[in-house]
C-alpha positions as CSV (number, residue, x, y, z in Angstrom):
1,X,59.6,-23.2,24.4
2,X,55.8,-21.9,24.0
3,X,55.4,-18.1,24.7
4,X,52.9,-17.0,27.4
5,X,50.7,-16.1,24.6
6,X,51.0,-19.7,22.8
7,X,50.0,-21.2,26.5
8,X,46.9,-18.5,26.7
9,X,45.7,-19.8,23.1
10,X,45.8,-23.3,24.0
11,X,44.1,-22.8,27.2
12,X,41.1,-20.9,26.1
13,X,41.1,-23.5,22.4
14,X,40.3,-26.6,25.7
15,X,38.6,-24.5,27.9
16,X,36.1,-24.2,24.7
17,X,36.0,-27.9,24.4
18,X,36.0,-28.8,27.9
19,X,33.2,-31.0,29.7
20,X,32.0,-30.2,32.8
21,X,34.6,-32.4,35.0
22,X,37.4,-30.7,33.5
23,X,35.5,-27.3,33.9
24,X,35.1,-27.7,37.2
25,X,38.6,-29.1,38.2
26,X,40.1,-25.5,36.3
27,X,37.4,-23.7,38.5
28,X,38.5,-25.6,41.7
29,X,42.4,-24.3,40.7
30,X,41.6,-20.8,40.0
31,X,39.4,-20.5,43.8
32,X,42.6,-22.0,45.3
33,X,45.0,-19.8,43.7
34,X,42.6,-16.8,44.6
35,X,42.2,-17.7,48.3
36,X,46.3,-18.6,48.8
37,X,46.8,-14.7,47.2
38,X,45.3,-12.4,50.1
39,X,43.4,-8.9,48.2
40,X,45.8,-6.6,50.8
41,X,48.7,-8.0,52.0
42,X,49.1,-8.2,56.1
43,X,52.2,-5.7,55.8
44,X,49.8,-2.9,54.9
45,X,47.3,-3.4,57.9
46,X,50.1,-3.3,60.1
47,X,51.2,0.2,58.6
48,X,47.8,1.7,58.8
49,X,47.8,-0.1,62.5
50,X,51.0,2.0,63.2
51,X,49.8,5.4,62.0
52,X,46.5,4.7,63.6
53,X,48.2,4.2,66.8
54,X,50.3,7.6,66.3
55,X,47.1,9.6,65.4
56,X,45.7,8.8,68.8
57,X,48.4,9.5,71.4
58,X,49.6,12.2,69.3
59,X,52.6,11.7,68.1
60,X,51.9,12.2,64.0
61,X,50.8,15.7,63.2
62,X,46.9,16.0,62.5
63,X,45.1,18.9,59.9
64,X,41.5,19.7,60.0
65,X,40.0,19.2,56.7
66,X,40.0,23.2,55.9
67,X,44.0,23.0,56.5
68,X,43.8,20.5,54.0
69,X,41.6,22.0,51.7
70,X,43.3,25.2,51.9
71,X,46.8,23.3,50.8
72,X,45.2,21.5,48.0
73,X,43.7,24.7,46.3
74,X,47.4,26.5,46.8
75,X,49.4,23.5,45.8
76,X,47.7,22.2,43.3
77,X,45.0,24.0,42.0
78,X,41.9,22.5,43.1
């Protein structure tokens, strides 16, 4: 069995030699695999959907920025 890093040299030795068909038939895979993979998955707008949604009716506690400023300097040093 090739290693990943036997595949990788193969790919990039034909990618070398390709012609333009073949070019753009590997170009056409990689756009598909990169628009099937979202940048952010859904699960993380709906958390930041969730806290939004606390922040405004008040439910999650809320710090102006010199509460926060004043933390960071005592906790960490900034």
């Amino acid at each position: 069995m090739k290693t990943k890093e036997d595949i990788r040299k193969k790919i990039h030795d034909y990618v070398d030699l390709a012609d333009d068909r073949m070019l753009r038939v590997l170009s056409a895979v990689i756009t598909a695999d990169e628009e099937m993979q979202p940048s952010v998955p859904d699960l993380f707008y709906d958390e930041l959907d969730k806290d939004r949604e606390s922040h405004l009716n008040g439910t999650s506690p809320s710090y102006s920025w010199e509460d926060v400023k004043t933390r960071l300097i005592r906790t960490h040093g900034l």
